[in-house]
PDBQT receptor file of N, H, CA, C and O in Angstrom, charges set to zero:
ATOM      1  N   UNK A   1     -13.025 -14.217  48.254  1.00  0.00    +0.000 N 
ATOM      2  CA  UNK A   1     -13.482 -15.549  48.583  1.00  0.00    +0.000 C 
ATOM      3  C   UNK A   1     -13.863 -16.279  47.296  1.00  0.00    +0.000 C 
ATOM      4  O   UNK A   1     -14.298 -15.639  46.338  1.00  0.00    +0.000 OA
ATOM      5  N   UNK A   2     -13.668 -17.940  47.241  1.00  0.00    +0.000 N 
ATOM      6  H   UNK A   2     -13.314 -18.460  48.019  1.00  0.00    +0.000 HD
ATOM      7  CA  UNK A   2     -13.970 -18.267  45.927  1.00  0.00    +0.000 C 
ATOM      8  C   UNK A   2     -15.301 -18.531  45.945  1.00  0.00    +0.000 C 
ATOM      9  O   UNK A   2     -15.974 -18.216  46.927  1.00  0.00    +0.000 OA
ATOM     10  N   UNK A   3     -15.829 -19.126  44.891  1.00  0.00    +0.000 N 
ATOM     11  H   UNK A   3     -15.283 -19.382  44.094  1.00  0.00    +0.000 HD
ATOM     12  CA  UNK A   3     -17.361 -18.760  44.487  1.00  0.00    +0.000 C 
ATOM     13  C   UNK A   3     -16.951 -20.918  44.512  1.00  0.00    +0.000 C 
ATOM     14  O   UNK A   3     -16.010 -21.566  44.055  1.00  0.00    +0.000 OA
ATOM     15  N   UNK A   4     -18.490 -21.412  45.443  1.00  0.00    +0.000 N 
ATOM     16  H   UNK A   4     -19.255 -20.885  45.814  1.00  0.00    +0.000 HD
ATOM     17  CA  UNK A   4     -18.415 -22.102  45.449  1.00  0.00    +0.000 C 
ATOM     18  C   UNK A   4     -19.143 -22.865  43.774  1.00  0.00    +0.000 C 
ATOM     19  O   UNK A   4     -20.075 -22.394  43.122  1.00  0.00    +0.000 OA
ATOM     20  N   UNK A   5     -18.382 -24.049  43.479  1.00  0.00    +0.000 N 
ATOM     21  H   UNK A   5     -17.624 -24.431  44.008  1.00  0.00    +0.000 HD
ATOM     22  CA  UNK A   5     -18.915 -24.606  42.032  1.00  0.00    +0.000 C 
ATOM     23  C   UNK A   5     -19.823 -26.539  42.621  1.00  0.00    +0.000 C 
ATOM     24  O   UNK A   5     -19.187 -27.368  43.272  1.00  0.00    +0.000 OA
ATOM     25  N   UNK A   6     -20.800 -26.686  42.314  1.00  0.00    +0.000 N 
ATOM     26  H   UNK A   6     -21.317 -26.013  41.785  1.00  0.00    +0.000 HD
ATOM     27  CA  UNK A   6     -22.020 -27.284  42.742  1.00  0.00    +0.000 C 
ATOM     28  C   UNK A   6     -21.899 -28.425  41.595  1.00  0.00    +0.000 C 
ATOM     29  O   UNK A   6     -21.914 -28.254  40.376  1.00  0.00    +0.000 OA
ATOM     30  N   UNK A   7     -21.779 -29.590  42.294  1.00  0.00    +0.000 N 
ATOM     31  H   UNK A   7     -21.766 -29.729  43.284  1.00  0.00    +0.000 HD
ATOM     32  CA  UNK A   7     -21.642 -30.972  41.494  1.00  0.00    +0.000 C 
ATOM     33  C   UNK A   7     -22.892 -31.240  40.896  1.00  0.00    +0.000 C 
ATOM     34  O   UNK A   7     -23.830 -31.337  41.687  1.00  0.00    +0.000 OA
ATOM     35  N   UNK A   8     -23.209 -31.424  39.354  1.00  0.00    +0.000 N 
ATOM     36  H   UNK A   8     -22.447 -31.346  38.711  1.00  0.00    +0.000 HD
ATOM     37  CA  UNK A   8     -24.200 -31.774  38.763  1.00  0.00    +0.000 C 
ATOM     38  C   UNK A   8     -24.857 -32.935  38.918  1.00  0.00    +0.000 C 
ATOM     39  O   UNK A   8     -24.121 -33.902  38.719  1.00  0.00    +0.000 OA
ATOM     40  N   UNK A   9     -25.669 -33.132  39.123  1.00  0.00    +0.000 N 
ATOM     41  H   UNK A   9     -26.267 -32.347  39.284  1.00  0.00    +0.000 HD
ATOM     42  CA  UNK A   9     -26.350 -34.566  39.698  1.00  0.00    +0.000 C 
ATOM     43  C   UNK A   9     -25.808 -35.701  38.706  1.00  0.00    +0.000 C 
ATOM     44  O   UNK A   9     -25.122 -36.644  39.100  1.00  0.00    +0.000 OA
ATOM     45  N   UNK A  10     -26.235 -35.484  37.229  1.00  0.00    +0.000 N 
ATOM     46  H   UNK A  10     -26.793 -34.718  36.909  1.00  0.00    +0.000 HD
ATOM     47  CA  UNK A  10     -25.628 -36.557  36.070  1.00  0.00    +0.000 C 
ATOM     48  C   UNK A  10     -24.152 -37.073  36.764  1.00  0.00    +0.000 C 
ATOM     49  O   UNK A  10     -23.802 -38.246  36.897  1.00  0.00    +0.000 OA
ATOM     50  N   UNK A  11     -23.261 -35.649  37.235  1.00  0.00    +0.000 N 
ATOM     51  H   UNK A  11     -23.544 -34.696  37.127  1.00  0.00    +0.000 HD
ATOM     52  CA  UNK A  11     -21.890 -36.671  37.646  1.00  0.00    +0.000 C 
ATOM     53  C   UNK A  11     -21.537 -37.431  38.866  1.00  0.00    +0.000 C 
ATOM     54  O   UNK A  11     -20.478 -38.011  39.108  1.00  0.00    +0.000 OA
ATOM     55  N   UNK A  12     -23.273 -37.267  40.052  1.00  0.00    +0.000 N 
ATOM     56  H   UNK A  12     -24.133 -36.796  39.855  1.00  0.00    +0.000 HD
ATOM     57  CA  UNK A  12     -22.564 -38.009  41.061  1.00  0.00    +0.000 C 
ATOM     58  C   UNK A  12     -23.665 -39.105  41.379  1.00  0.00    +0.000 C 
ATOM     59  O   UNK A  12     -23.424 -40.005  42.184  1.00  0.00    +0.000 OA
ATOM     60  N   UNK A  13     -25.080 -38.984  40.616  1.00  0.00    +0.000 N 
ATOM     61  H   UNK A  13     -25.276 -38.253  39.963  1.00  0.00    +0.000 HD
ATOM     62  CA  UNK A  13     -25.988 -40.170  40.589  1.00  0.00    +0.000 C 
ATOM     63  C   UNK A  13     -25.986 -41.066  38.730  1.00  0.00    +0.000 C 
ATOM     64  O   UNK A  13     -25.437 -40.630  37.719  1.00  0.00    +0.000 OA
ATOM     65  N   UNK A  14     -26.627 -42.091  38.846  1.00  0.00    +0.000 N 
ATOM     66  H   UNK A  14     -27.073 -42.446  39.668  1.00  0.00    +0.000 HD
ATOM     67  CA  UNK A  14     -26.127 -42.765  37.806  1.00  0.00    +0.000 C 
ATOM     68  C   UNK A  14     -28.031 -43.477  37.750  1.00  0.00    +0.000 C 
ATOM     69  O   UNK A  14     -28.380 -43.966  38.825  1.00  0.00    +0.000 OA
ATOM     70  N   UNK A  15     -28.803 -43.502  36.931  1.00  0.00    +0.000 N 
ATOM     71  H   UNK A  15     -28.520 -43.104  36.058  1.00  0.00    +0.000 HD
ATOM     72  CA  UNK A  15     -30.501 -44.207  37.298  1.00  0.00    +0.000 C 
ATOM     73  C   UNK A  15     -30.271 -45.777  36.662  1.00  0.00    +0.000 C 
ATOM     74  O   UNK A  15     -29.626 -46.032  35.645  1.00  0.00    +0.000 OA
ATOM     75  N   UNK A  16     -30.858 -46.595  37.395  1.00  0.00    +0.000 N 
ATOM     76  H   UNK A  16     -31.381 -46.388  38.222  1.00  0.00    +0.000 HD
ATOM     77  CA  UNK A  16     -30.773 -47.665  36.891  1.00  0.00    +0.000 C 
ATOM     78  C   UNK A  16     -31.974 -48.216  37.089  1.00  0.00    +0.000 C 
ATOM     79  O   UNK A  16     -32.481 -48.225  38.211  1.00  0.00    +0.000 OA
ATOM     80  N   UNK A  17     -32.515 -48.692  36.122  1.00  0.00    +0.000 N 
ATOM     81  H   UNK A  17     -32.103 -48.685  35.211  1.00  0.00    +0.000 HD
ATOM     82  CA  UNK A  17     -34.244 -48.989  36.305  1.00  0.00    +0.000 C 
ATOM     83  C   UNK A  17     -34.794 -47.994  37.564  1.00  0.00    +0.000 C 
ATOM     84  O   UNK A  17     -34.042 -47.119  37.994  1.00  0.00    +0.000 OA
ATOM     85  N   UNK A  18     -35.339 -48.068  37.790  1.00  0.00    +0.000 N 
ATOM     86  H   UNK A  18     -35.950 -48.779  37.440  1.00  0.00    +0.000 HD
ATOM     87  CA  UNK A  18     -35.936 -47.809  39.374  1.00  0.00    +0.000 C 
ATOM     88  C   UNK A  18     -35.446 -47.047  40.238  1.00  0.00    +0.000 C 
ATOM     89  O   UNK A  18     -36.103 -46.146  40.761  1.00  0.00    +0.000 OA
ATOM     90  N   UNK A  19     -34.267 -47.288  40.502  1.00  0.00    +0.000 N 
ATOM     91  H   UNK A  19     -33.733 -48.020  40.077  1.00  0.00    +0.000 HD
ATOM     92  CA  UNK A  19     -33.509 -46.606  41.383  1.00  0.00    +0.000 C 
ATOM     93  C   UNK A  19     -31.941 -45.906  40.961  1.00  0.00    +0.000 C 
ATOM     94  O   UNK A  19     -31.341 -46.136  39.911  1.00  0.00    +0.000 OA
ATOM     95  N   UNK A  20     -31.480 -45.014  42.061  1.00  0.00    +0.000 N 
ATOM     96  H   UNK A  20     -31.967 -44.827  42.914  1.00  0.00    +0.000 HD
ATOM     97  CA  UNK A  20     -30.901 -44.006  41.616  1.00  0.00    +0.000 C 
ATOM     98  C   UNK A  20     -29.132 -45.038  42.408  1.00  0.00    +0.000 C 
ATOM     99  O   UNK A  20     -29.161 -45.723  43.431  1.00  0.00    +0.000 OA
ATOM    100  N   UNK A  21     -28.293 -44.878  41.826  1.00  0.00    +0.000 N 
ATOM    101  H   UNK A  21     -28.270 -44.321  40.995  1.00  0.00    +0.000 HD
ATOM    102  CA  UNK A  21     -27.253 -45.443  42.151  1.00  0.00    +0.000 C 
ATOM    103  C   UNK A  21     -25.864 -44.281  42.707  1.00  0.00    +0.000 C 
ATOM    104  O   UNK A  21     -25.658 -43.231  42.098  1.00  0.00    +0.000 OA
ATOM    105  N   UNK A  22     -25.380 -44.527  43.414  1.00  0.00    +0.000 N 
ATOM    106  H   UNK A  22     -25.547 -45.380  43.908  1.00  0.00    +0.000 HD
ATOM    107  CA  UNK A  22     -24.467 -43.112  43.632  1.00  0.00    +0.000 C 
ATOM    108  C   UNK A  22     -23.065 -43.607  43.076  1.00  0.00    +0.000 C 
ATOM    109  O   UNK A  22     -22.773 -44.800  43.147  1.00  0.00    +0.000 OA
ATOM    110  N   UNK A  23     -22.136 -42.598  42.478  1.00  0.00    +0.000 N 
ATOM    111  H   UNK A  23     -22.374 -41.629  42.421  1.00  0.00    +0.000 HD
ATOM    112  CA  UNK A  23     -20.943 -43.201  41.299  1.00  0.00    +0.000 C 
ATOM    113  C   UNK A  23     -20.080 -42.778  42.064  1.00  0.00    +0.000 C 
ATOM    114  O   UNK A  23     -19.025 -43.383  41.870  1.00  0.00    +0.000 OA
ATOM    115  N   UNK A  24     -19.952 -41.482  43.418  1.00  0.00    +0.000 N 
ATOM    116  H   UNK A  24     -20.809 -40.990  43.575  1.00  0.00    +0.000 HD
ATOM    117  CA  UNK A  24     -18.796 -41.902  43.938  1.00  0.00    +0.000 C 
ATOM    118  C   UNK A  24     -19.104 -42.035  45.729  1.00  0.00    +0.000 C 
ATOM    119  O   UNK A  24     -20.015 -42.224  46.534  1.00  0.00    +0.000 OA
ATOM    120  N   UNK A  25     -17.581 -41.777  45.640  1.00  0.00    +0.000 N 
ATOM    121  H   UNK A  25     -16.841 -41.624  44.986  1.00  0.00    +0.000 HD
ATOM    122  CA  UNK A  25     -17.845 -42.015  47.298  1.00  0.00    +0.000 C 
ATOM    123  C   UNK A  25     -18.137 -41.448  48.291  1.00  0.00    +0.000 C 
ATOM    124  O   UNK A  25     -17.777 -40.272  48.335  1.00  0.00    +0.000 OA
ATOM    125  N   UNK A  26     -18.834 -41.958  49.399  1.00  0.00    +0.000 N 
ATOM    126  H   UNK A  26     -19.126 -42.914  49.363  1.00  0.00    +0.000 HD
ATOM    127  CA  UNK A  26     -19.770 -41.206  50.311  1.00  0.00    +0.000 C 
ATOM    128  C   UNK A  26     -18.390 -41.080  51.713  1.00  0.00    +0.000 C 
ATOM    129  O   UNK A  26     -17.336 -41.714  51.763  1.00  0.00    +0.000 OA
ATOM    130  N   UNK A  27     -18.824 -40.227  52.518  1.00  0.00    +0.000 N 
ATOM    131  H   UNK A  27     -19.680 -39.712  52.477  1.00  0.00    +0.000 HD
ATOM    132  CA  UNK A  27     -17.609 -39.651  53.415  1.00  0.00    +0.000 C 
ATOM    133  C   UNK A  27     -17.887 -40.695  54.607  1.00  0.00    +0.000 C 
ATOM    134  O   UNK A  27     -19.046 -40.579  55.005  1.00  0.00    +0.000 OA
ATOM    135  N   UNK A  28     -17.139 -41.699  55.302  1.00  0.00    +0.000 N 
ATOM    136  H   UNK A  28     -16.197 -41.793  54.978  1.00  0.00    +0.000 HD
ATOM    137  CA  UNK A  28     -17.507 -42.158  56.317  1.00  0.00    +0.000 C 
ATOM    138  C   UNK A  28     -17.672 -41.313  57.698  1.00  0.00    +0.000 C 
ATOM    139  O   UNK A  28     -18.426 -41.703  58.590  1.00  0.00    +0.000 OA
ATOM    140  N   UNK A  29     -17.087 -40.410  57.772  1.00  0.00    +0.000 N 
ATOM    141  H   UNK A  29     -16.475 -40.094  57.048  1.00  0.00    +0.000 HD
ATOM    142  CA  UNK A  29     -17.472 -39.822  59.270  1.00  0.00    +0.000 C 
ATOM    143  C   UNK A  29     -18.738 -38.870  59.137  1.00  0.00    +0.000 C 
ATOM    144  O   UNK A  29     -19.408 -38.745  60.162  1.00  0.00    +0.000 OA
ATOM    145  N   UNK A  30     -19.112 -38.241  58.098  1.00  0.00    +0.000 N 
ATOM    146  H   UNK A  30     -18.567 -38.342  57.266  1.00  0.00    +0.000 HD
ATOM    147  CA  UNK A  30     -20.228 -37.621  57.635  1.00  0.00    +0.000 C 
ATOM    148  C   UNK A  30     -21.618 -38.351  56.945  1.00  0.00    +0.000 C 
ATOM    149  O   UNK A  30     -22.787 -38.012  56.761  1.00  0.00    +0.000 OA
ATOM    150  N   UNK A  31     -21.118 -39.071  56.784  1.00  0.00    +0.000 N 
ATOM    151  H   UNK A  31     -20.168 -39.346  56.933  1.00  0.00    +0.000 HD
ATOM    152  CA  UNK A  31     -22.559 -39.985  56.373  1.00  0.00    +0.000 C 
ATOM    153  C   UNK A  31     -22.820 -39.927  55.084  1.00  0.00    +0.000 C 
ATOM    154  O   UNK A  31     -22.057 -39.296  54.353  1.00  0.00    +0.000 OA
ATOM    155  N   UNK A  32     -24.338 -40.800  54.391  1.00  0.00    +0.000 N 
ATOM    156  H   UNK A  32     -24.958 -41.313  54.985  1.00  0.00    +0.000 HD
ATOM    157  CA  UNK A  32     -24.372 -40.393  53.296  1.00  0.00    +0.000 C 
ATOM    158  C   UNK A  32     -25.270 -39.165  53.104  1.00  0.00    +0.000 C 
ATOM    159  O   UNK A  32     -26.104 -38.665  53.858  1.00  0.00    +0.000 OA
ATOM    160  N   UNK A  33     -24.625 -38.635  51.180  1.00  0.00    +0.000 N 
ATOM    161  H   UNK A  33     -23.948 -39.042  50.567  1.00  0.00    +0.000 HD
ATOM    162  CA  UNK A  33     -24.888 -37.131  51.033  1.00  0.00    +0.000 C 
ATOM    163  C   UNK A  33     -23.851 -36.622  50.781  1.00  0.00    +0.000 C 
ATOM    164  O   UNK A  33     -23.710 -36.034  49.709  1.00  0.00    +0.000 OA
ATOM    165  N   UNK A  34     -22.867 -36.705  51.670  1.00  0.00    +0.000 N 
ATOM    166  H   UNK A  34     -22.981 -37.183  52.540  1.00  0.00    +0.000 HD
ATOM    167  CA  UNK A  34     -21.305 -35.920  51.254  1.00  0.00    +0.000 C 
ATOM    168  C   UNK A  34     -20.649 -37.045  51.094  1.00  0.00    +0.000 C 
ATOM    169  O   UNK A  34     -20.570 -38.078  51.759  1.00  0.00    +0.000 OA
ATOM    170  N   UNK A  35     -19.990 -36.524  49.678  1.00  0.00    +0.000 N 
ATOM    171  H   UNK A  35     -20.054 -35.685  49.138  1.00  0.00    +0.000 HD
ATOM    172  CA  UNK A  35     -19.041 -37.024  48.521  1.00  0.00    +0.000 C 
ATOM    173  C   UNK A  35     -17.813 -36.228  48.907  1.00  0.00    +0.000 C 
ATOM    174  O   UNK A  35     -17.532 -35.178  49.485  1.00  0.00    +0.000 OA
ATOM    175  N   UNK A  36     -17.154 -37.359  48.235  1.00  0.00    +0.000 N 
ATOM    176  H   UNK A  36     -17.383 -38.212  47.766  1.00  0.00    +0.000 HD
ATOM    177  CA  UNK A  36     -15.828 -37.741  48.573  1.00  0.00    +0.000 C 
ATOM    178  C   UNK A  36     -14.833 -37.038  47.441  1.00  0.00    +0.000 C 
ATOM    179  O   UNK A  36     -14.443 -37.899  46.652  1.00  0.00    +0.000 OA
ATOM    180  N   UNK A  37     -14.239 -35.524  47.098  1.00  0.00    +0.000 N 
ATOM    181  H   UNK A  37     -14.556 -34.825  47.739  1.00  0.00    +0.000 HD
ATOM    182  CA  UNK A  37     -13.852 -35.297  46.337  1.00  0.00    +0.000 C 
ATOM    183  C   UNK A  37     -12.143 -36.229  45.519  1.00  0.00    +0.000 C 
ATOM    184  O   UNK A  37     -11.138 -36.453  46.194  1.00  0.00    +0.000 OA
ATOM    185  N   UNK A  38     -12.284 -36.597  43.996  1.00  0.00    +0.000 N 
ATOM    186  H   UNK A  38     -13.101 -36.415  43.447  1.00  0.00    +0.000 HD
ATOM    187  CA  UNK A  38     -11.474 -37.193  43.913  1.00  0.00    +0.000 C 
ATOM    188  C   UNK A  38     -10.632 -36.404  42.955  1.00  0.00    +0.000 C 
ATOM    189  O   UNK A  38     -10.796 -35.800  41.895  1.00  0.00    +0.000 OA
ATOM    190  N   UNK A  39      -9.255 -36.784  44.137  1.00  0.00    +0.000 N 
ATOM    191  H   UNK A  39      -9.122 -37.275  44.998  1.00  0.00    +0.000 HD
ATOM    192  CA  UNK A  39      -8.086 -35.923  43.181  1.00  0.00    +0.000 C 
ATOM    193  C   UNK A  39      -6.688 -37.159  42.530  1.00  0.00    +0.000 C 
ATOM    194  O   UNK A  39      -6.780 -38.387  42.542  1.00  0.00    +0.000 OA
ATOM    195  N   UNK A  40      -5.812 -36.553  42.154  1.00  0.00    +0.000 N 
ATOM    196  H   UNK A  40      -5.738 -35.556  42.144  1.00  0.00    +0.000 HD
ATOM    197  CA  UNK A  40      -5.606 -37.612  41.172  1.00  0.00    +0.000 C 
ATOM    198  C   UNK A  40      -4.582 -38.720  42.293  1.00  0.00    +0.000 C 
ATOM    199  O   UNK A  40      -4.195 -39.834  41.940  1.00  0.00    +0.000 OA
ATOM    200  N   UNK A  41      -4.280 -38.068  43.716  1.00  0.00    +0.000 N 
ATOM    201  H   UNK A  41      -4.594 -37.163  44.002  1.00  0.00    +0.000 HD
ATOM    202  CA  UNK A  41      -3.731 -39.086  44.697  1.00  0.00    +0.000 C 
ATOM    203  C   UNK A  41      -4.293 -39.295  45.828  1.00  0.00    +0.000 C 
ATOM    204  O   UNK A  41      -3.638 -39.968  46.625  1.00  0.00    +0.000 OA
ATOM    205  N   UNK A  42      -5.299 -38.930  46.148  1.00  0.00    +0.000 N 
ATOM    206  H   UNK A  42      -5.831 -38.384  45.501  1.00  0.00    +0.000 HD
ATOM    207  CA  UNK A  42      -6.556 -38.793  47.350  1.00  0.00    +0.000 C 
ATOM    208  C   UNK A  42      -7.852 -38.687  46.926  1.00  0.00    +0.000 C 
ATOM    209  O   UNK A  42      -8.064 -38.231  45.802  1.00  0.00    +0.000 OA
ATOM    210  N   UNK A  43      -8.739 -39.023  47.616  1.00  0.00    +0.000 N 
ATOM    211  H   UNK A  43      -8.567 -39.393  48.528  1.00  0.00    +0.000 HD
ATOM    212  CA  UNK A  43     -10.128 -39.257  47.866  1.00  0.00    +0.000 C 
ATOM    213  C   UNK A  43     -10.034 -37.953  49.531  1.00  0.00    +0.000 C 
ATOM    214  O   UNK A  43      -9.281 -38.033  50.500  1.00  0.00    +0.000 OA
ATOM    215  N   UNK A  44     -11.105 -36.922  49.232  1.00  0.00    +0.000 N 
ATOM    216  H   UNK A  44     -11.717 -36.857  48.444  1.00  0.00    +0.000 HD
ATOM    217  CA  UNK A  44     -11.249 -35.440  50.439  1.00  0.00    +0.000 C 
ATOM    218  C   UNK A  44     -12.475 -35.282  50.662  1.00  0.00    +0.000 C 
ATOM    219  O   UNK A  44     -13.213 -35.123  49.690  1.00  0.00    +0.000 OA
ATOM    220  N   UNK A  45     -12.734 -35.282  51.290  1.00  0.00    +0.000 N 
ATOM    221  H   UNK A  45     -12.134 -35.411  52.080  1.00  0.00    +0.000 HD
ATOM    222  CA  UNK A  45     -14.120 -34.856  52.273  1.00  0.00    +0.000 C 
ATOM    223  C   UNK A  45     -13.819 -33.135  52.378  1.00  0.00    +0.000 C 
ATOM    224  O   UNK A  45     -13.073 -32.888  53.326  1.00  0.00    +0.000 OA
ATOM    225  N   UNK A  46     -14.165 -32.148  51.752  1.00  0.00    +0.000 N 
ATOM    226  H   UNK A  46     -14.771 -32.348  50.982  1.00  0.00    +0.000 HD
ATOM    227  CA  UNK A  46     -14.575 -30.744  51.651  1.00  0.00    +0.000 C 
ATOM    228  C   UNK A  46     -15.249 -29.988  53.445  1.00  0.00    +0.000 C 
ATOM    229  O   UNK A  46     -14.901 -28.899  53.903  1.00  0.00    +0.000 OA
ATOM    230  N   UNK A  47     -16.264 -31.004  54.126  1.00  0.00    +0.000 N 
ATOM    231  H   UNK A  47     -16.546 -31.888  53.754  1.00  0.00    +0.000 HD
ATOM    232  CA  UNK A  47     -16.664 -30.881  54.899  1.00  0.00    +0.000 C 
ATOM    233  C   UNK A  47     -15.912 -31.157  56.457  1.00  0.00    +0.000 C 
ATOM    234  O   UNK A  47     -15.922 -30.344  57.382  1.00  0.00    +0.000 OA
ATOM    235  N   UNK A  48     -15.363 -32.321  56.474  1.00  0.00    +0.000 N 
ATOM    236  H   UNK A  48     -15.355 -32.981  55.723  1.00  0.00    +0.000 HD
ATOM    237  CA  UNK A  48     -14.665 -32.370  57.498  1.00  0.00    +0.000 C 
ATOM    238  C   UNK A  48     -13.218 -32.676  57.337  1.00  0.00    +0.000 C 
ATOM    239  O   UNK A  48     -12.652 -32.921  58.402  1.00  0.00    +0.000 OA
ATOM    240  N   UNK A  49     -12.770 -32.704  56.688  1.00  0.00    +0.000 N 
ATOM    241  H   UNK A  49     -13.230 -32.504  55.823  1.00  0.00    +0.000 HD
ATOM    242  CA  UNK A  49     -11.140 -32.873  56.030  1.00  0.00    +0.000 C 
ATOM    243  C   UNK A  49     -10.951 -34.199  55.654  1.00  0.00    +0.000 C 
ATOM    244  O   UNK A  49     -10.178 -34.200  54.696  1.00  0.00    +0.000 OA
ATOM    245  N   UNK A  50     -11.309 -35.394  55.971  1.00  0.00    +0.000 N 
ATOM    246  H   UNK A  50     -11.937 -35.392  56.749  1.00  0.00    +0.000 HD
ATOM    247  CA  UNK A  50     -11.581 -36.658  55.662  1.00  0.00    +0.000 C 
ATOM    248  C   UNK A  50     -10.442 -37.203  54.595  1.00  0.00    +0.000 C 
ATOM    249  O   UNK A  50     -10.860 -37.049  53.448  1.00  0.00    +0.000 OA
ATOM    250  N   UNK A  51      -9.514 -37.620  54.624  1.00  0.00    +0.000 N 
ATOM    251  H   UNK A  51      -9.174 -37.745  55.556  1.00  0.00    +0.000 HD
ATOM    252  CA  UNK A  51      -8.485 -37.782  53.722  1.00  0.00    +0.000 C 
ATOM    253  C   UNK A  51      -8.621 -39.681  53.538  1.00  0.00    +0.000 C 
ATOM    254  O   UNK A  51      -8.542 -40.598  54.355  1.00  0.00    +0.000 OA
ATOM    255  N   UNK A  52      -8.820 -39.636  52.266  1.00  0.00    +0.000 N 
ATOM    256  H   UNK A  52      -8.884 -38.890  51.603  1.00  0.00    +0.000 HD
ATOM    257  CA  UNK A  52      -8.008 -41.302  52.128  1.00  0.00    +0.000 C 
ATOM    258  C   UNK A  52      -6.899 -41.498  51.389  1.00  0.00    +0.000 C 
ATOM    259  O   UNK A  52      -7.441 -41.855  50.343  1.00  0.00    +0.000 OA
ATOM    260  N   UNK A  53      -5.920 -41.522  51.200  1.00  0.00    +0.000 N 
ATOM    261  H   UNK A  53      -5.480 -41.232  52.049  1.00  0.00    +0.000 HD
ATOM    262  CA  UNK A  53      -4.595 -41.603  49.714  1.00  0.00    +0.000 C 
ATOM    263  C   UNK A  53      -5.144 -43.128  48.864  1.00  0.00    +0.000 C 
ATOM    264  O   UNK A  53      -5.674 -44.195  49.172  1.00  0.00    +0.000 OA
ATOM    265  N   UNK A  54      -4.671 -42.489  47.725  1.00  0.00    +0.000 N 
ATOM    266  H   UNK A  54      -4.240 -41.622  47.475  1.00  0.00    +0.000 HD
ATOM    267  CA  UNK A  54      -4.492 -43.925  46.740  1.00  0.00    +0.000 C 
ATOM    268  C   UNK A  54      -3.347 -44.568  47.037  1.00  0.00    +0.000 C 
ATOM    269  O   UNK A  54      -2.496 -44.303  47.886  1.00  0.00    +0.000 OA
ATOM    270  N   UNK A  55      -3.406 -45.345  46.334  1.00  0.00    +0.000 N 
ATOM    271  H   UNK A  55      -4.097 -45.560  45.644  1.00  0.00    +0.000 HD
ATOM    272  CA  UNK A  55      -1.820 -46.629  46.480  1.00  0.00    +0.000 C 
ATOM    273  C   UNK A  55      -1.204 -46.193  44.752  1.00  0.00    +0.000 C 
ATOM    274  O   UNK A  55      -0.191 -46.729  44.304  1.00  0.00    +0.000 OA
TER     275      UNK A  55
């Protein structure tokens, strides 16, 4: 089984004064929290299969 690898906060929050900004995308059928893995022709949801394609 593979060994799961854990997104570092620096690469998926961004601080801007005050508040914390999120840099990518959040999964619409899952809500926010789960990110949207980006590959170099899709945007994947890990959790529920969630597919978007690029153009």
């Amino acid at each position: 089984m593979a060994k799961k690898v854990k997104a570092r906060l620096s690469t998926v929050y961004e601080v801007k004064g005050d508040k914390l900004e999120r840099k990518r995308q959040t999964c619409p059928k899952c809500g926010k929290g789960v990110f949207l893995a980006q590959h170099k022709d899709r945007a994947y949801c890990g959790k529920c299969g969630y597919t978007e394609f690029k153009k």
